[in-house]
N, C-alpha and C positions, 0 to 999 in steps of 0.2 A: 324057371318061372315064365310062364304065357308073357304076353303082350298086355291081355288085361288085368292079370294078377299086378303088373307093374302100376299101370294106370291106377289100379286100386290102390294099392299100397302108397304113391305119390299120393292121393285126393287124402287119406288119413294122415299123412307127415304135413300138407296143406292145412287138413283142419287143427292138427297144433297150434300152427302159426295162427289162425285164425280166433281160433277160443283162447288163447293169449291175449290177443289185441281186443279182444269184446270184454274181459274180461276187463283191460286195465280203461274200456273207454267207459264199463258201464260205472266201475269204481269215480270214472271222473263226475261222471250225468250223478252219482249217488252223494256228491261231494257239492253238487252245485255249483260246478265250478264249467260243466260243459253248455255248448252253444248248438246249432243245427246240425254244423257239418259234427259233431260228436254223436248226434244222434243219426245221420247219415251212414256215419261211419260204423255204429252199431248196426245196423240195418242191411248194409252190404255184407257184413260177416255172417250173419243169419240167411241173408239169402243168399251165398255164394255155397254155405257151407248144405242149406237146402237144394239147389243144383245140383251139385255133386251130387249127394244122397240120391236122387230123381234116376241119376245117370245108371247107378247100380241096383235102385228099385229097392233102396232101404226103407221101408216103407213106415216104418214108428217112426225113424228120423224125419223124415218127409214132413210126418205129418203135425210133430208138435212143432214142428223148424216154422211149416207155412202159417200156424195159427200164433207161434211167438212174433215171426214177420207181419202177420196183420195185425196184434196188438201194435208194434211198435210204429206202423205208419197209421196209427190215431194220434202221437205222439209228433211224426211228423208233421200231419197235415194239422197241428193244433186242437185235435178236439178232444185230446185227452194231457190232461200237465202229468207231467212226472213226478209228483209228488213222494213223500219218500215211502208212504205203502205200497203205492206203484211201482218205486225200484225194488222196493223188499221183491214184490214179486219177480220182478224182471231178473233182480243177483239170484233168485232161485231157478228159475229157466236156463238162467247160463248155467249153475252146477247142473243140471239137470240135462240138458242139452250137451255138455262135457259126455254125461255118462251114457248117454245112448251113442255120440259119436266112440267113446271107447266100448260099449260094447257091441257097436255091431264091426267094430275093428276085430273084437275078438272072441266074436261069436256068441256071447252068456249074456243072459239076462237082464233087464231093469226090473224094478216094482211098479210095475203099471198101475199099483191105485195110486201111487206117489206122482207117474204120470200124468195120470186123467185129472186127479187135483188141481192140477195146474193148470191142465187145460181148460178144467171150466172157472179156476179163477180167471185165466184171460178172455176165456166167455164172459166174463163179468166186466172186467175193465174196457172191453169191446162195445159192450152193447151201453156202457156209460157216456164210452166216447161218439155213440153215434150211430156207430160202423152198420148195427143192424137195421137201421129207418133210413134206408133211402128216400131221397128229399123226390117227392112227386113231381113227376113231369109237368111242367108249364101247359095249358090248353095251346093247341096251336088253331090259329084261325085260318079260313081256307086260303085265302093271299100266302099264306107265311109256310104253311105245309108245303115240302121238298116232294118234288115228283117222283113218286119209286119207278125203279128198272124193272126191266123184262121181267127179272126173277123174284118181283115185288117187296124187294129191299128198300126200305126210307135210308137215307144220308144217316151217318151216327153224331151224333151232339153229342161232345164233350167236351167242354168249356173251361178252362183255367184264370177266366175269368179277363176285367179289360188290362190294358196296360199306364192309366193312366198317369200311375207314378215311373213312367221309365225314366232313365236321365236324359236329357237333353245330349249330352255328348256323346251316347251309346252308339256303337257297330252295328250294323247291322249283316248278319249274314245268313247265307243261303245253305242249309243244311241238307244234302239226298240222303236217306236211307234204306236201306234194301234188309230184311230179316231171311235169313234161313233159318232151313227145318231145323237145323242143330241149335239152332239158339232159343226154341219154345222147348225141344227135347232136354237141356237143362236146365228147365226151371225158371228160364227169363219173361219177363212179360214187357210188352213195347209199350204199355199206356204207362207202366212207371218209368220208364225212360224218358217217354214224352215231359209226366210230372216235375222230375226232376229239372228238365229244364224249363220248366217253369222257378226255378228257384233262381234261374240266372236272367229272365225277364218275361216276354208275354209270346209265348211265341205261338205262330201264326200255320196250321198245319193243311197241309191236303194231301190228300191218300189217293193214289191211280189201282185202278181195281181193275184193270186192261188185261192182266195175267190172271183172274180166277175166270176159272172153266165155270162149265155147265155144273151143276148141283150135283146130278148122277156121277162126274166124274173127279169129284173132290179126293182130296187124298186129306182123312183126318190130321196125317202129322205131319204134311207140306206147310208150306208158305208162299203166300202166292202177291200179296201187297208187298207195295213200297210207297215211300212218303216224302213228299218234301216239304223241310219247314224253315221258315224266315220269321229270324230270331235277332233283336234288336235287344243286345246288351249290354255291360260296363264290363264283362268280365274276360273276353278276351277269347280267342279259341281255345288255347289252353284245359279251360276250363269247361269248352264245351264236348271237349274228347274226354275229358276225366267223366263225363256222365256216361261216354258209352264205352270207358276199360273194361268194362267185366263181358263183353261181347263180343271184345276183336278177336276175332277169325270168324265167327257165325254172322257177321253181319259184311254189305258195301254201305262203305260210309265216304261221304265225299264234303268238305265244308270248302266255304269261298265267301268271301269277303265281298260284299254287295258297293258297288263302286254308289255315289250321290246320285248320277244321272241314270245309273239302273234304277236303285231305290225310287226315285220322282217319277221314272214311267213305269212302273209298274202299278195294278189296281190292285189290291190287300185281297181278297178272298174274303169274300162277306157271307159263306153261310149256304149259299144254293147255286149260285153259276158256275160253271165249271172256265177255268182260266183257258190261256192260249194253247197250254200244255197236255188239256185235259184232264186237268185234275179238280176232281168235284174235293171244293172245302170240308175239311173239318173242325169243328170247335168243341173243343176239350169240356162238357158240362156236366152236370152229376147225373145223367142219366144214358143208357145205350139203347134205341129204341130199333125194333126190328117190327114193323108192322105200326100197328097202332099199342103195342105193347110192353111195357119197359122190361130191356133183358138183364137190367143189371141184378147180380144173384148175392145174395147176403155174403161178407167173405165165411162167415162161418160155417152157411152151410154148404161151401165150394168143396170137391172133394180134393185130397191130398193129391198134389200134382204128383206125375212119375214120370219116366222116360217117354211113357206111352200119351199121358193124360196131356189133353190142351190147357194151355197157361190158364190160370184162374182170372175171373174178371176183376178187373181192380175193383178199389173200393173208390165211395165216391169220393173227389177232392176240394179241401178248400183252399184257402189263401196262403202259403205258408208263409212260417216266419224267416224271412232270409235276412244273412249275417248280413252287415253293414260294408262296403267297401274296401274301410281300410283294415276291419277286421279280418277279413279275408289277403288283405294286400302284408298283414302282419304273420296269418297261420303260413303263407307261402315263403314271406322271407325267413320266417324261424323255421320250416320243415328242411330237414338235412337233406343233401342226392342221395337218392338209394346205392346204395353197394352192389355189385355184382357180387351173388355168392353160387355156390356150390355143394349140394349134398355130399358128403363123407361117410362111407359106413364106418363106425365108430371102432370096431375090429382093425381097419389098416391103421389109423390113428395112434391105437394101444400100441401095435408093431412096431411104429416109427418111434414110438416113444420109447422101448423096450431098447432099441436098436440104438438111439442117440445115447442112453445110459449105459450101453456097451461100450458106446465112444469115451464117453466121458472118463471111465474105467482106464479104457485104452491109454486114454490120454495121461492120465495118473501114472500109467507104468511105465509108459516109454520116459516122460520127466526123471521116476527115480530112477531108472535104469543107466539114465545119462549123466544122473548126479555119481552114480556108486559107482562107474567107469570115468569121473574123472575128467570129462568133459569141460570145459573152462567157460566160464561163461559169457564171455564174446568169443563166443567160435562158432561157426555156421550152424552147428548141431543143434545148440542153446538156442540162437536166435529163431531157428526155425522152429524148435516146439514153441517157444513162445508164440508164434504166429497160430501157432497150431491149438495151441489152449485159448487162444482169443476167439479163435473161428470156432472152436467145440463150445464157446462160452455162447456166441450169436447166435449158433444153430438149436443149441438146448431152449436160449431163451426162445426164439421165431417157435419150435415146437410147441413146446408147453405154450405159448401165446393161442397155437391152433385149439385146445383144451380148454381153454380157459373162457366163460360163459356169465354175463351176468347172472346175479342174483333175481332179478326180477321174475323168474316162472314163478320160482319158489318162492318167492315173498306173493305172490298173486295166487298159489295154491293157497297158502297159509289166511287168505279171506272167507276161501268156505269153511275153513276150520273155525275159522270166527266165528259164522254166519252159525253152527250147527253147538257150537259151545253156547253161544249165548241165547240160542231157544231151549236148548236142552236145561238152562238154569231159569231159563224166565227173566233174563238180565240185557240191558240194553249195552250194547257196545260197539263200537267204532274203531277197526283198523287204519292206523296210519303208518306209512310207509317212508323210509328213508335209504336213498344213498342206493337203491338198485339197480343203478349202473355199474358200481362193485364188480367185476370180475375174478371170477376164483375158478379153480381146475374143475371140471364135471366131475370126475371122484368125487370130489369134498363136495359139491351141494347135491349129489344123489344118496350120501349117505348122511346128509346133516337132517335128511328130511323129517325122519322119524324122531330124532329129539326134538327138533324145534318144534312138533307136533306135538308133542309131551310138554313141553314149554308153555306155547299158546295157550294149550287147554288148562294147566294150571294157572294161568296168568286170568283168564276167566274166571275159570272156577273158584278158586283158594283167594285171589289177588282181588279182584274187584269185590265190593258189595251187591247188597239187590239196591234197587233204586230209592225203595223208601231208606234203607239205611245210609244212600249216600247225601238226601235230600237234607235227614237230620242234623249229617253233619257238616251242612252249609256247600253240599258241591252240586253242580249239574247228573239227572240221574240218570243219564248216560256215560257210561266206562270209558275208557281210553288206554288201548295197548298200542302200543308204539315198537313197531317193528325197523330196525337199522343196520347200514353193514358201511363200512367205512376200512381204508386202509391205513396201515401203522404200522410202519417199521419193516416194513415187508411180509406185515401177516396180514390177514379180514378178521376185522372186528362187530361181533354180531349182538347188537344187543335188544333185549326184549324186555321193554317197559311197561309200568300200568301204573295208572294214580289210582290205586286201589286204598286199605288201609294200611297196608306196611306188613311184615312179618310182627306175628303174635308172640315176642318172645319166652316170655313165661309160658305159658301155652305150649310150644315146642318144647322147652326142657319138661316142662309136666310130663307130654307125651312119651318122650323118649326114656325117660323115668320108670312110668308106668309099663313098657313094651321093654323094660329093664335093658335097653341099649345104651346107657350111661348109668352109672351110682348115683343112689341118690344124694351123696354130699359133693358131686362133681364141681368143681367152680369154672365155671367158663366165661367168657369174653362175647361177645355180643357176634362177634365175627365165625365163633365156634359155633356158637347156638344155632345162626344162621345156615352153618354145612351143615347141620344135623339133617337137614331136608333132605340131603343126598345118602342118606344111613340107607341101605336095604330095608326094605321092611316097614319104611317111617311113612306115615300118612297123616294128616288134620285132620282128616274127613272124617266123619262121626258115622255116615253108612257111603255101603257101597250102591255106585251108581255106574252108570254108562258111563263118565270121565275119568271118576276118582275113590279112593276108597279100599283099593286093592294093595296099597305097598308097594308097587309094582309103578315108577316112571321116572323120577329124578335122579334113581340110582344108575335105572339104566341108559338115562340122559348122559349124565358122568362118563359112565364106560364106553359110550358110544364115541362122545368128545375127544376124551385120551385116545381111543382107539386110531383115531384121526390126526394123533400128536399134538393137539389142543390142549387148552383147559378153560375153567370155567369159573366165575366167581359173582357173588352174591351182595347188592348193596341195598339196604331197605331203611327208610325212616318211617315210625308210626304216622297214623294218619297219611300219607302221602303217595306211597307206593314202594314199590322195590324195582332192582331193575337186576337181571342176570347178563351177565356180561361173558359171550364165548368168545379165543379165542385160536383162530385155524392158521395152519399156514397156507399159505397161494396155492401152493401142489404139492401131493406126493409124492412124486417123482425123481426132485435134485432139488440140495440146499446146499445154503455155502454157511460151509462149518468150521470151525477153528478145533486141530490135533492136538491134541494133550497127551502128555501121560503123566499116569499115577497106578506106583507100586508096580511098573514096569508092565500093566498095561495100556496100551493106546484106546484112546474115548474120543469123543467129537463132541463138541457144544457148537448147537446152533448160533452163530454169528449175530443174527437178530436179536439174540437175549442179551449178546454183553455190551457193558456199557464202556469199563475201560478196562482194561490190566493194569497191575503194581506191584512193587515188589513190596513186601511190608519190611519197617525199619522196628526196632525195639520199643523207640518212642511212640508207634501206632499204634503195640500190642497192648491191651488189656484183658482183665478178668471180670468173671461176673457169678456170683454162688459160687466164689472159690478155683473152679477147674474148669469155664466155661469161658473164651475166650471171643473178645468182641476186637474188630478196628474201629479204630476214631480215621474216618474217613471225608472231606468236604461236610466237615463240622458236626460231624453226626456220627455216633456209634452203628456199627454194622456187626449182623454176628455172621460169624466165622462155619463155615460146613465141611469138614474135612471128609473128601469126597469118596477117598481111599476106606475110610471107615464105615461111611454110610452105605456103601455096595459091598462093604465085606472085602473086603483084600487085604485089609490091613487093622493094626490095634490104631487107636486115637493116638495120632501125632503129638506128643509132649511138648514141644515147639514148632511154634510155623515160621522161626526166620530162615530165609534162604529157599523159603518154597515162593512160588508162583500164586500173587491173589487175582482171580476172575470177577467182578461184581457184574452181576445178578441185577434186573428190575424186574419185579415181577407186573401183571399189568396192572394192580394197584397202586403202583407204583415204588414198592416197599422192598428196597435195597438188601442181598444179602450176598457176600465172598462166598465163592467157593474155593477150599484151598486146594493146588494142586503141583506137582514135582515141574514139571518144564511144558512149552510150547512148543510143538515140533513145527507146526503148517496151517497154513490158510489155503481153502480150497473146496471147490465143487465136489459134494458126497452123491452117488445115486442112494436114494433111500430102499431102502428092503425091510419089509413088516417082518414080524416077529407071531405075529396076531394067530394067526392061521395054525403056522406049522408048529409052536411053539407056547405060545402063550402070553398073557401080558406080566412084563416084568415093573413093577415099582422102579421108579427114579428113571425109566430107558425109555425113551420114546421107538426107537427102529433099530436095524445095523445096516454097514455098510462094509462094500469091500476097497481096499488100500489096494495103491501102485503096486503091492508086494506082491499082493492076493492074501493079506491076512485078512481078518473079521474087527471089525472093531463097530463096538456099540455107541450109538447116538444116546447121548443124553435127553432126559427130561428135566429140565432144570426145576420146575413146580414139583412135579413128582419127587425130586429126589430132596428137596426141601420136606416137604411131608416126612415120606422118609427120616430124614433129620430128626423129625419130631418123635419120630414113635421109638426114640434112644431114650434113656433113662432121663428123670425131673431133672439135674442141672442141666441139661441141655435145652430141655423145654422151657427154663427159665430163661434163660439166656435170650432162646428166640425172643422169648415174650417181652422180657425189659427190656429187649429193644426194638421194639415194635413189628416184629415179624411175627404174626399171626397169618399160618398157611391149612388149616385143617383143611 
């Protein structure tokens, strides 16, 4: 790979980060809850990520970047509010804006009339803000008219207006700045630099023009100006380098802190003298005049900047609205230090992690190999694996920690899914977001994307009403899904909400009736009816559309979930909504599992699922329809899973005294034994799919391999519950009077 191929390839893992953070600021601005610097900070992603583009000569990027960028400094400079059709607009720019950065990453196409739509709706919200009526030059009378030079040049007015409201206690200091060519070649422009600081006070500028030649010997994409400005304001220097981060290295930047006795003798630059320095004033005003004629060019009809193209002229400015002090003195003390990080190709990562579950293994064999030679266990040999399983234990965890990724992309993908569910219905709705600081392995949220896409859009679709139907039923006619990820027990818990009307339960047995996927004298339980939605095949939907309709998404929601060693469950009241509740583990990689056997095979149950072990006493055991065997457990009947029988090893155990009971929570909370022969070990398993080479089996979530080198299969504790169920009516009963309902 060239030199520039890298550079490229860095500027597109840059725009990730970037259409990330515009993403979660614009969601803030659409929330009502952002302030300047949030629209700032919109603004710098659009123009950084326009830059870029510039630099490579992507030229559709370029160009709806630069016409998103001038709608949103109408926004800044107050002449357009953000009202929420205005964001409608704007959340449609960022997906859109996504998709041209991803396709000119990977060569293929956009739908440019999807494009150009946009562009001329922010032609619309431009010319409302203003943007296209430059405010007429002031007459100037002959006294007031600035002497042109040789090359019959007038001074440029541009005015930010006076300072009257500065603070009394405000800095004032002395800022030089010098522009190079490379900083007009990507896409920077020095009158928004200027602007900006105008949001930290009034500042006072003049431009030496000492260094531009003759006319004939211009270099279009030089830079030949430098400027110094004296800036009187509360906010510190700090804050006056944050205006010019996005230029260090194409710019000289010098700041200094103006002592009283400089400040007192110095004369301000009033407009047409040039200072001791030689530097003819400038004031920042809404107009650029070159001649007796105003140059300023509408932003709209500027063309798309490129690598080649000179910066586009600002647009004109007015007052802005700047944060309050201690607002500003509140976003600094709540903003974390940045992290120093490091790009990883994601290939060494998999390695390291392939290689630590070699350890792990290792680590497993050498222990039994030391128990079955007899080893004692305070003898150096013992003490030293032990050190040895601690440090395999530190370094698995430190790894898997390198994998490990909040949720937040993916819950901030999951907004356009929103945005495109709920025009595709005609319904109004509102993603709210929780807990996406959540951390879980990359595996699991690169392949959770596609269900929870199937989710969303059902949750839309099926789960809300249209507006008039919500209004009738006394609710606001805006929807509300509610997206969440939270940890528990060492798993992520993901759930997807909606105060829509609830599952239609008669309705779904109808259906499933009618599509003859149940009898029609089946009796079911509300929690049954409810899984029916994950049936193959099963749909509400009356016709097929672009979302729903096809049979085709809950089912394969399901498989996807299990796929992942998950599960998944369903809690809905009418009128109110439903919520689906997934649940993953952290990674797939290594879990710590407890060994079992049963029927002289070795199994693993994840450690997470149990709650305690017992041995059961006679006085525990009972019956229920006869032959179906519950514990009376902390005051509650639990039923009984004889685990040997439910995987096929063995006939149903006739008694369980003297076996091993496991109990069971499932995440509804709903207790069930599992019964099983003896415990052999507690211990770190690497996990191995099944998925691929093999297929999915009922009741097994993975396998793993043992000290020995045998095989032994990880359990699914949900799955093998099911399972359970689909054994003959006393056993189904049994589940059920006692409260375990697992379809």
């Amino acid at each position: 790979m060239d030199a520039m191929a890298e550079i490229r390839e860095t500027f597109f893992l840059e725009c990730d980060d970037l259409l990330e953070a515009l993403e979660a600021d614009l969601n803030t601005m659409n929330d009502g809850e952002g302030d300047d610097e949030t629209v700032n900070a919109v603004f710098r992603a659009v123009h950084s990520i326009k830059g870029g583009a510039g630099a490579f000569a992507l030229e559709d990027l370029v160009r709806f970047a630069h016409k998103f960028e001038t709608t949103l400094d109408e926004v800044r400079a107050g002449r357009l509010e953000p009202t929420p059709d205005v964001m409608g607009v704007f959340l449609r720019c960022g997906d859109i804006l996504a998709d041209l950065v991803h396709a000119a990453r990977d060569e293929t196409d956009v739908d440019n009339a999807v494009v150009d739509g946009l562009l001329a709706e922010l032609e619309e919200l431009c010319n409302a803000g203003g943007a296209a009526a430059p405010a007429e030059p002031e007459p100037k009378g002959a006294d007031d008219e600035a002497p042109a030079d040789d090359l019959g040049f007038q001074p440029i007015s541009l005015d930010f207006g006076d300072d009257d409201d500065a603070d009394s206690g405000a800095t004032t200091f002395r800022i030089e700045f010098k522009a190079e060519k490379t900083l007009y070649a990507h896409g920077n422009e020095t009158a928004l630099l200027f602007r900006a600081l105008n949001d930290l006070g009034a500042p006072e500028i003049s431009c030496n023009t000492d260094n531009l030649p003759a006319l004939d010997e211009i270099d279009p994409e030089g830079a030949y100006l430098d400027w110094t400005i004296r800036l009187e304001t509360d906010q510190g220097e700090e804050a006056i380098r944050e205006v010019f981060e996005f230029v260090e290295g194409n710019c000289t930047l010098t700041i200094t802190e103006e002592t009283s006795e400089s400040s007192s003798s110095e004369t301000p630059p009033d407009g047409g003298e040039a200072d001791e320095m030689g530097f003819t004033p400038i004031a920042f005003d809404a107009e650029i005049s070159l001649g007796d004629e105003p140059a300023v060019a509408e932003a709209e009809d500027s063309p798309a900047p490129t690598s080649t193209d000179p910066a586009p002229t600002p647009t004109p400015a007015v007052e802005s609205k700047k944060p309050t002090t201690e607002k500003r003195a509140e976003k600094k003390q709540a903003a974390s230090p940045a992290k120093a990080t490091v790009r990883v190709d994601l290939d060494r990562v998999d390695r390291l992690i392939n290689l630590v579950g070699e350890l792990v293994i290792n680590q497993a064999m050498l222990s039994q190999s030391a128990q079955e030679s007899g080893a004692a266990a305070h003898s150096g040999v013992a003490d030293g694996l032990e050190e040895f399983k601690q440090l395999t234990r530190e370094i698995q965890e430190s790894v898997m920690a390198i994998r490990a990724q909040p949720v937040k992309p993916l819950f901030q993908r999951m907004s356009r899914i929103v945005r495109e569910a709920a025009s595709a219905t005609g319904k109004s709705v509102r993603l709210k977001t929780e807990g996406e600081s959540a951390e879980v392995d990359k595996t699991v949220i690169e392949r959770l994307s596609d269900p929870l896409t199937h989710m969303i859009r059902n949750a839309v679709d099926h789960g809300l009403e249209t507006p008039e139907k919500r209004e009738a039923a006394g609710k606001e006619n805006e929807g509300t899904v509610r997206l969440s990820a939270a940890h528990r027990a060492g798993r992520v818990v993901i759930e997807v909400a909606d105060d829509g009307a609830g599952i239609n339960r008669e309705r779904v047995k109808q259906i499933a009736i009618d599509k003859e996927l149940i009898p029609a004298d089946a009796e079911l339980s509300d929690s049954e009816i409810d899984n029916l939605l994950f049936m193959p095949g099963f749909s509400t939907a009356s016709s097929v559309s672009d979302l729903s309709g096809r049979g085709v998404g809950m089912d394969v929601v399901k498989r996807s979930i299990q796929a992942l060693g998950g599960r998944i469950s369903i809690a809905s009241e009418p009128g109110k909504g439903s919520t689906f509740t997934i649940s993953l583990p952290l990674t797939l990689a290594v879990l710590d599992g407890m060994v079992i056997r049963v029927a002289d095979q070795t199994l693993v149950v994840p450690l997470n699922d149990i709650v305690e072990t017992l041995k059961p006493s006679a006085d525990d055991m009972h019956e229920i329809c006869g032959d179906s065997p519950v514990i009376f457990v902390r005051d509650r009947f639990v039923p009984l899973v004889d685990v040997g029988h439910a995987l096929g090893y063995r006939d149903r155990l006739e008694n369980c005294l003297g076996k091993v009971i496991i109990l069971i929570e499932s995440e509804d909370g709903t207790l069930t034994a599992l019964v099983v022969d003896n415990i052999q070990d507690q211990r770190q398993v690497v996990i191995k799919g099944l998925e691929d080479n093999y297929g999915y089996v009922p009741g097994v979530a993975a396998a793993t391999i043992l000290g020995d080198g045998r095989i032994a299969l990880i359990l699914d504790p949900d799955s093998l519950l099911s399972t359970a169920i689909a054994a003959p009516p006393p056993i189904q009963a049994s589940l059920a009077a006692a409260g375990g309902a697992y379809v």
